[in-house]
N, C-alpha and C positions, 0 to 999 in steps of 0.2 A: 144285446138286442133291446134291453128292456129300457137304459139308456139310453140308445137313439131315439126311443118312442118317447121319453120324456122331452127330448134334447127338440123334436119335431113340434109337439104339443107348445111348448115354449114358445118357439119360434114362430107357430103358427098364427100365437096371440100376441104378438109385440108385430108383426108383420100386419095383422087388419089393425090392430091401432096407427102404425104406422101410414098406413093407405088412409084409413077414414081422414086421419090429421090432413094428408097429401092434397085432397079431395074438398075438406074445409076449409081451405087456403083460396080456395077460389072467392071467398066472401068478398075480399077488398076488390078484388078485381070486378066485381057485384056491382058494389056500392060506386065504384070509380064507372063504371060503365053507367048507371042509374045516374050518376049529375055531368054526363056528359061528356067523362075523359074515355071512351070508348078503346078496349083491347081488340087483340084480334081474335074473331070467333070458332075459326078453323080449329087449334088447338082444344079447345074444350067439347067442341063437335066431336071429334077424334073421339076424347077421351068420355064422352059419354056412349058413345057408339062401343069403345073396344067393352067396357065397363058391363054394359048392356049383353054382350057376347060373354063376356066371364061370367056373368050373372046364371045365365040361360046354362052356360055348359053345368056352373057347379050344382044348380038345382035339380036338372035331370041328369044325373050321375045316378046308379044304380045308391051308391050310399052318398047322399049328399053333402058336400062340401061346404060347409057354412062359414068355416072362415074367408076363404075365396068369396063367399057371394056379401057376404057382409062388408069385406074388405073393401069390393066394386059396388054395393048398391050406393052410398054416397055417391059416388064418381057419376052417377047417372044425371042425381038431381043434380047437383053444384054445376056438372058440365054441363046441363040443358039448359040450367038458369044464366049461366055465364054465358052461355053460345046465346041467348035471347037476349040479355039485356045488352050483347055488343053490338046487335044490327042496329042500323043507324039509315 
């Protein structure tokens, strides 16, 4: 048992590094939207709205889930900034 709890702890922090990385990958897509090579905005819409929803569940959780909300609070910003700077 005491294994799995390591084995989850582990996991738990290589998975929000994972996600935040996922998350700060919207940068170019940023920058490419800002001089005018505009992506599409639905996908980052999506992804700050689901982001925003995991946020909200892991903070009111009886014991709060911090890696889950950490994982997703990037995904708010980066997808809100990426969803704005592609309307056109």
């Amino acid at each position: 048992m005491k294994q799995e709890s390591r084995f989850i702890n582990i996991l738990s922090k290589v998975a929000t590094v994972l996600a935040i990385l996922m998350y700060v990958s919207y940068i170019p897509q940023i920058f490419n939207n800002l001089q005018g090579d505009y992506g599409n905005p639905v996908q980052p819409l999506v992804a700050a709205i689901n982001c925003s929803f995991w946020c909200i569940y892991a903070y009111f959780k009886v014991h709060r889930d911090w890696p889950v909300f950490w994982a997703n609070f990037p995904g708010i910003i980066f997808g809100a900034v990426a969803f704005a700077t592609a309307l056109h």
